[in-house]
Structure formats: C-alpha cells, structure tokens
C-alpha positions in Angstrom: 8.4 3.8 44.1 6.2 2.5 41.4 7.2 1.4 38.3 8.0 3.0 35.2 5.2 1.2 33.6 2.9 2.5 36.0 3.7 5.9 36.0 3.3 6.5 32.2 0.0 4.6 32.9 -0.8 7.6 34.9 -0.1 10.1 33.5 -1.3 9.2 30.2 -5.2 10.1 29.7 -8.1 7.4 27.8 -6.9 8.3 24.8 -3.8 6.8 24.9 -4.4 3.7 27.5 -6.0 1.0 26.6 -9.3 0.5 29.1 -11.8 -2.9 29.0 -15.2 -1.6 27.6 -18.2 -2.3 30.3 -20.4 0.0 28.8 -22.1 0.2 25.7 -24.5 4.0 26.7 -23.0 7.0 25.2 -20.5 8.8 27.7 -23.2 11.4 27.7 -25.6 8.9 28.3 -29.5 10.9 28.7 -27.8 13.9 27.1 -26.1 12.2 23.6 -29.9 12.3 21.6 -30.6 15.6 22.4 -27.1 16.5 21.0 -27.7 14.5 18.0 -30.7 15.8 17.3 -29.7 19.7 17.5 -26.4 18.4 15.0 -28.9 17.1 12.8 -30.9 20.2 12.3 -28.1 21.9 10.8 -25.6 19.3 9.9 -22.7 20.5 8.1 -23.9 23.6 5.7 -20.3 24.5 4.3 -19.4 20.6 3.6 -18.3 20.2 -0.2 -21.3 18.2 -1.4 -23.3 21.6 -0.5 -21.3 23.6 -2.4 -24.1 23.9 -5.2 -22.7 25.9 -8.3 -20.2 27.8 -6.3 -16.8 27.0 -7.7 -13.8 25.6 -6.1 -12.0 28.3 -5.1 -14.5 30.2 -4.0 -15.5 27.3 -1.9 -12.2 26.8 0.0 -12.1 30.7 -0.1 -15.1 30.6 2.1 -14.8 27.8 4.3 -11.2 28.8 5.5 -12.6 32.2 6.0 -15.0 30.7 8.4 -12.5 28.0 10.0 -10.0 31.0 10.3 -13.1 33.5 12.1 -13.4 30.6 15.0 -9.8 30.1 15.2 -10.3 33.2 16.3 -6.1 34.3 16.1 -4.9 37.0 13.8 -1.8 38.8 15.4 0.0 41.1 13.7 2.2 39.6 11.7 6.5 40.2 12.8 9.7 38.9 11.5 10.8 35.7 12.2 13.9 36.4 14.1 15.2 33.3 13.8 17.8 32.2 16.4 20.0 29.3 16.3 21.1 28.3 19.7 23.2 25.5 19.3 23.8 22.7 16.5 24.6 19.4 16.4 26.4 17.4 13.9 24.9 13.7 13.3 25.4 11.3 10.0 24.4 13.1 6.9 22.3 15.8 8.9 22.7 18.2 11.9 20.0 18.9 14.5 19.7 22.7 15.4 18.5 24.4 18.5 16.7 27.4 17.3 13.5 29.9 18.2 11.6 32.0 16.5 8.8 34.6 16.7 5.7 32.8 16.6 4.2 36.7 17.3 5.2 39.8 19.1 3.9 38.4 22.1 6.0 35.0 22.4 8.7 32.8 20.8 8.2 29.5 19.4 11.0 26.7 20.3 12.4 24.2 18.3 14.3 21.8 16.1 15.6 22.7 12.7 16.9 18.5 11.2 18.8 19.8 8.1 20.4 17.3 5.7 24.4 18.0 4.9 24.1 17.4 1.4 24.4 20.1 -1.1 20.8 21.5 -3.1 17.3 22.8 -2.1 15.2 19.5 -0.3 12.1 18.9 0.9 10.9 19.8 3.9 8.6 18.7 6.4 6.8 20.2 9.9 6.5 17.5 12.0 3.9 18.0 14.7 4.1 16.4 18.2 1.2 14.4 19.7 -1.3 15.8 22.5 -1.3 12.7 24.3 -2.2 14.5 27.6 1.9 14.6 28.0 2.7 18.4 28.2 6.1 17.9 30.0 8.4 17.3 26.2 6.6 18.3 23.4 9.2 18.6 20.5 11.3 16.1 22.0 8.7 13.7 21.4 10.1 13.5 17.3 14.0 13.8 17.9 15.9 12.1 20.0 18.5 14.0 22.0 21.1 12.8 24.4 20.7 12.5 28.0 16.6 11.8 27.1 14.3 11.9 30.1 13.5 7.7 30.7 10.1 8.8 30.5 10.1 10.0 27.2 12.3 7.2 25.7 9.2 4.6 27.0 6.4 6.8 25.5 8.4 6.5 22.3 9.0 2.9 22.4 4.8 2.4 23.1 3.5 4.9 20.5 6.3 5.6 18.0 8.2 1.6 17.6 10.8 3.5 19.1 11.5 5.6 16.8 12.3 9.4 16.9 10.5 9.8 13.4 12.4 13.3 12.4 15.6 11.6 12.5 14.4 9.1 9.7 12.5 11.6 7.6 16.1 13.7 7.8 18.3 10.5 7.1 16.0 10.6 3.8 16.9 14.2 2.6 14.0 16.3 4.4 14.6 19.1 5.9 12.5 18.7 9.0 11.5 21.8 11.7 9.4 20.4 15.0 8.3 23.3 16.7 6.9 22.9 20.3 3.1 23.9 20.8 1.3 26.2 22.7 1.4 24.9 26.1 3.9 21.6 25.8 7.8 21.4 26.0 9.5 24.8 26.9 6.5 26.4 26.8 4.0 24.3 29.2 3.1 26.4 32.2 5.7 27.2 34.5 5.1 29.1 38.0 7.5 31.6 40.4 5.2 30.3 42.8 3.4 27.1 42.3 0.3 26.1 43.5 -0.1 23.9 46.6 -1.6 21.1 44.9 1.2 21.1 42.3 3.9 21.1 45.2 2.3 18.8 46.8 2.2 16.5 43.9 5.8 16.7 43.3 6.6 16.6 47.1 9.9 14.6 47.3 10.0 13.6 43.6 13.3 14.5 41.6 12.7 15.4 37.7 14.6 12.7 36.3 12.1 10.7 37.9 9.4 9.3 36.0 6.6 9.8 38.9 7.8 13.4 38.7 7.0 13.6 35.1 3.6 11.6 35.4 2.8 14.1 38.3 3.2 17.3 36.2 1.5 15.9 33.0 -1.4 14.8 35.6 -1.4 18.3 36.5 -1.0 20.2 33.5 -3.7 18.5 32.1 -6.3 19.0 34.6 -5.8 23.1 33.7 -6.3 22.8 30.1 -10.1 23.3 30.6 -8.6 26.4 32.5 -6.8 27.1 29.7 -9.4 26.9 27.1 -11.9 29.1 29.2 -9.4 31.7 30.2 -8.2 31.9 26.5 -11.9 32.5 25.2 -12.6 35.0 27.7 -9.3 36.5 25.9 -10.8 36.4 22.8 -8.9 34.1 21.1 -8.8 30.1 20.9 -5.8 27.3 22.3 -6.0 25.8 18.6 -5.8 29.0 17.0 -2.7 29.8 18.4 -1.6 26.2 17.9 -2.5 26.2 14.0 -1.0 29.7 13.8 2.2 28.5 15.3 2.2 26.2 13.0 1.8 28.0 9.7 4.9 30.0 11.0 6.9 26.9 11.1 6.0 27.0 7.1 7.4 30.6 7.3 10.4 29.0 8.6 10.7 26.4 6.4 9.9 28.7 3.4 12.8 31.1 3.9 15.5 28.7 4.5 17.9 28.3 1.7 18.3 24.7 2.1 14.4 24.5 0.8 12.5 24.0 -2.0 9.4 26.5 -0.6 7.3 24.3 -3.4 7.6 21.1 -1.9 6.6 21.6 1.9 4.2 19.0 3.5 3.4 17.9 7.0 2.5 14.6 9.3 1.4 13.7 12.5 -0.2 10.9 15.1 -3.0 11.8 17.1 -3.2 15.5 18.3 -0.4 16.0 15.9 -2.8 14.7 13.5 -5.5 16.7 14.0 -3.0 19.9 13.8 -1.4 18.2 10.4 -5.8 18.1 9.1 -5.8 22.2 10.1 -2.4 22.8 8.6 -3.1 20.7 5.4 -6.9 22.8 5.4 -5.9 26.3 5.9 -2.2 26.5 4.4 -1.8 26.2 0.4 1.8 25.8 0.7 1.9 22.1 1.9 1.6 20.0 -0.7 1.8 16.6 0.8 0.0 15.7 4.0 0.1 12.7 6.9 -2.7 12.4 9.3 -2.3 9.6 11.6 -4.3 8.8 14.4 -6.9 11.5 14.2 -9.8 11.3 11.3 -13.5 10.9 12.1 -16.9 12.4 11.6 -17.2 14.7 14.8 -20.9 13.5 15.6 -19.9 9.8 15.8 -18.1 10.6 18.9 -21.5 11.0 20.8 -21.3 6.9 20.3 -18.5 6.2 23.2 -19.2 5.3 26.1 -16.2 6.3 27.7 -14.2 9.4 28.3 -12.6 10.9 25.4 -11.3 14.0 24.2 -11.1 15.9 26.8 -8.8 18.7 27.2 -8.6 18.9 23.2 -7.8 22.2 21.3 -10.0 22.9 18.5 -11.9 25.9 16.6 -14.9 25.9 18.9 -18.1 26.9 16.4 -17.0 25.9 12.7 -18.3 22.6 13.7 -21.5 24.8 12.7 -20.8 24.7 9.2 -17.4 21.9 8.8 -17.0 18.6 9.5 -13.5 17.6 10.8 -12.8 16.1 7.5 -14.1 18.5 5.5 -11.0 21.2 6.5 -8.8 18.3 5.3 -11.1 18.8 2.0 -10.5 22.4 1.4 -6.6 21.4 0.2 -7.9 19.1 -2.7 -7.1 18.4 -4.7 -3.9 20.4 -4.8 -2.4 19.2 -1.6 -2.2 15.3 -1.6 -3.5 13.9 1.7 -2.9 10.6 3.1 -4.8 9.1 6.0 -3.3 6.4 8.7 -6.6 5.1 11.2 -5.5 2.8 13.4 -8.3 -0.5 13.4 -7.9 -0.8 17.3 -8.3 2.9 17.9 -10.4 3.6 20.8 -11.0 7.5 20.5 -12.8 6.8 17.6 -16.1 4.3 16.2 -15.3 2.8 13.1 -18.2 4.2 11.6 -17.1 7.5 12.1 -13.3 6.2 10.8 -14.8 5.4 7.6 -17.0 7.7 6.7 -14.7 10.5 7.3 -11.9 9.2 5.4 -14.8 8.2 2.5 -15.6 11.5 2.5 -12.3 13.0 1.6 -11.9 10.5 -1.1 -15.0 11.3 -2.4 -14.0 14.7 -2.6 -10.4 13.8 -4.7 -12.3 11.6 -6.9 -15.0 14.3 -8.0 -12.7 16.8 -8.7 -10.8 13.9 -10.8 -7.6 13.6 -9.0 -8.4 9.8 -6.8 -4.7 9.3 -6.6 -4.0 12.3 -4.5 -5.8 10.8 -1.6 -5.6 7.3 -0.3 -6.9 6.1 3.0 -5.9 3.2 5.0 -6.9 1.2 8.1 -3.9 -1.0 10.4 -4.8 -3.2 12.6 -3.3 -1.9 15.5 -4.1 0.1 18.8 -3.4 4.0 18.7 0.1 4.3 17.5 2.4 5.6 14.8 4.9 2.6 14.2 7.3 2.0 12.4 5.8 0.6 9.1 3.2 3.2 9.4 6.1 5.6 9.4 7.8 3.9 6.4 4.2 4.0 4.5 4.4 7.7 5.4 7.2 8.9 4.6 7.2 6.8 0.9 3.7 9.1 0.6 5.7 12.1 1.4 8.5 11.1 -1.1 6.2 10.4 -3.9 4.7 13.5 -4.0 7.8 15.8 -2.8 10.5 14.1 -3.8 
C-alpha cells in the first residue's frame, strides 16, 4: 500500500504539487505567439480604463451583462426550500446540515455555521477550493467527526490545519459552505460505473486514501467531458457554479440570524476565483477575500508547464474582461482584498502584479484606495493560518 503522502501526491493535479521547473518554453510552446498575438488585437474592450465617458453604473451594468450572457445560466428562479437535516451543537455555534434549491432541476448541499449568541451577525459564503479533489467539497472548510484521513492531510498542507469556517463562526459570522457543481454530494456518481473506474478502485475500501486518490484521479479526467457536454447543453460548469453561489446569498439573506447588509465572501484557489465572480456579479457582498487566484489571463501563455486544466470559467467574456476586471465591477462599493501567494506556481509574477495593480488602480480613481489592498506572502499555494487571520480581520473591518 503506498503511503498517504503518496497518494494525495496523486491525486492532486500541478496546480497544487509542487514540480522542479526544466523548462523555460511556453506550455504551448510553437502555438503561445500566435495566441498572444490574436489577444492582442482585441485586448480587453470592456476593461475600466476604456470606459470613456460612460458612467459607473452603466459600466458595471454592462460588463455584468456581458459576464452573465457567457455564464450562460439563467434558470427560472424557485423558492429556496430550505431543509435542515441535522444540527450540531459546538462552543458558541452549531453546525447545521441543510439543502436547498439551487434550481428546479437540483439541490445544493451544505453547511449552515450559526453563532448561539443573540442579534443579526455577519455572514459569510465560504467557497471550497477546485484543487482537482472532487471526492469532499464542503468538507473541505468544516471539520466534522469521523473525517476521511485524506481530507484531514489536504487540510493540514493547504489550510495550516485549519477548518477555516469554524474560526470565522467562533468570531460571530454566520457562515453557509455550499458544495459546488460537481464536488462533495454532488460529484458524479454511477448505477453502473464504468470499467476504468472499477478498475481503479478494484480492491480499494473508501476509508482508504488510495481509494480517494483513485476517484479524484478519475473525476478529473471527465471534467473536459463535463465542460463539452455542458456547452453542447447550452449552458456553462462556472455558470452554474457562480449561480449556486449567489443562491447561497439568497440563503444567507433570508435568515433571521443575518444582517442581509453585511454579507461578504472568501476563498483559496478555485474558491478564489468563484469568491472574484461572486464579488463581480453580486451587489450584496460587501467585503471580499480572494486567495490564491488573481492574475492577468494572458500571462498564463508564459508557463511552461501544465496548468489549469479542467478549470470552470465563462468561456468568451475573456473577449471583452480581464479576470480582474470582474473583481472591478464591485468597486468601489464592495471592499476587495487580495492574498497571492509569492511561491505560487499557477501563476507569473508578472501577471500577479499587474492584476492586482489593476484593481487598485481602479479603487484609487474612483477615490476609495482603502477599500482595496493587495498583498504578496512568501509562501507556496496555500491559505494558512496567518493568511486566514489577515482575512478574516479584512472581513471584520468592513462587516463587523
């Protein structure tokens, strides 16, 4: 049996595992100029430095229009039907079970962290990573007993340890951690599984690590699948992601143990990049987190090494919006706050800092600098646990 080192090692894709460099040509090597060059004819039309005399509002109003058109997800809106399923009581908060309608055509899985005290609080949507782990996906943030031994060392490696909900509950937030589109509860399951899928998990138990490694192997090699199959249905992975998570608002919204004014949202790494679409195309959250996942898109064509693959994302606004530019269309109303990790290898630096420069230079010509700050730690790809504390302090300041 290998170890338990080695089979997180497996199952984990480039973007989370640490490889030596050898090359220094593009990862599209002939192809990257030709790319480059069609980018460059067009840039990034919709960008807020091209926003001429066109106000503000009708700025955003346009931009999220066309972020929304390639999310390409509009269902028709039901009642949340919120279910609690079970609740547990834990110092000063209790962690409930619950579902709800993410549409007519599905139900969204997750936890509901509610402080015991007494009063409206602040809340927060705390997104899971992408990490090419699809096995847990909300378990990721809480920590539950009887936790897989898996999940407990993928914690310890990109969290400190830390099941970050817990904390941001313990501080008076009321926390929801919803499970996306194709992780946790509701990662693909089969009556009938494919042969290569039995055959991975041939004599393997699921409290076995290797068993876990296997499935996330497997789970990740059909997300191009998934992505295809979800365009020829008209409709996008992220789309239903980042609708899924605006629901979670919903949810957060109509509690009675929240303050529906003071809502914000955080994230490492694909959790990050959902917190940039949820911070871009939901007013209500007024503080924002984004850890792990903040570069100009084009800078990319730079690595020379596999990367983000198997990624969600709103295929063709990149026509007119840069990634940081739908973090832009919240300023300066929503205060944003940045986390790149100096070691990060799924990004340049180049494209590290000019992204987050960009947002900044955004918040400081609408006058409003000290809604945004950006900042670098010298560390690999990881949300630890001073990056937590510096993040939760930014949600505090401008919720609390």
């Amino acid at each position: 049996m290998i170890s338990l080192m080695k089979a997180v090692a497996v199952l984990l894709p480039l973007t989370l595992v640490a490889q030596p460099q050898q090359r220094a040509e593009s990862w599209l090597g002939s192809l990257a100029p030709q790319v480059k060059s069609i980018h460059n004819e067009r840039g990034f039309p919709m960008d807020y430095k091209h926003r001429g005399s066109v106000s503000l509002e009708e700025w955003r109003k346009r931009g999220r229009a066309e972020l929304n058109r390639f999310l390409s997800y509009s269902p028709k809106q039901v009642a949340l039907d919120m279910k609690v399923e079970k609740i547990e009581k834990r110092d000063g908060y209790e962690v409930r079970t619950v579902s709800f309608a993410g549409s007519a055509h599905y139900r969204v899985p997750a936890y509901l962290l509610v402080p015991t005290t007494p009063g409206k609080h602040p809340a927060a949507v705390a997104l899971h990573d992408h990490g090419g782990w699809f096995y847990h996906g909300k378990e990721k943030l809480v920590k539950m007993p009887g936790e897989h031994v898996a999940l407990t060392e993928f914690r310890n490696r990109y969290y400190g340890g830390r099941a970050y909900a817990d904390e941001l509950a313990k501080r008076g937030f009321v926390v929801i951690v919803p499970d996306a589109f194709f992780w946790g509860e509701r990662r693909i399951r089969y009556e009938q599984p494919p042969a290569e899928l039995s055959k991975r998990l041939a004599g393997l138990s699921p409290d076995q690590p290797e068993y876990v490694a296997a499935t996330n192997s497997f789970l990740r090699e059909r997300a191009a699948d998934l992505n295809t199959w979800l365009s020829f249905s008209g409709t996008s992975w992220m789309g239903i992601v980042s609708y899924d998570d605006r629901r979670a608002v919903d949810v957060l919204a109509s509690l009675p143990e929240v303050d529906a004014n003071r809502i914000g949202c955080l994230g490492l790494s694909g959790g990050g990049y959902r917190s940039t679409y949820l911070t871009g195309t939901d007013p209500r959250i007024k503080a924002s987190v984004i850890t792990g996942w903040m570069t100009t898109l084009p800078t990319t064509l730079d690595i020379s090494y596999q990367v983000h693959s198997a990624l969600f994302d709103a295929f063709g606004v990149h026509g007119y919006l840069d990634h940081p530019d739908i973090a832009s269309l919240a300023a300066p109303t929503t205060a944003i706050f940045v986390q790149n990790c100096g070691q990060d290898r799924l990004f340049t630096r180049a494209g590290m800092e000019s992204s987050t420069n960009k947002i900044r230079d955004v918040y400081a010509d609408l006058k409003k600098p000290e809604r945004f700050q950006g900042r670098f730690y010298d560390v690999p790809h990881q949300f630890n646990a001073q990056m937590q504390d510096d993040a939760f302090a930014w949600l505090e300041k401008w919720l609390k």
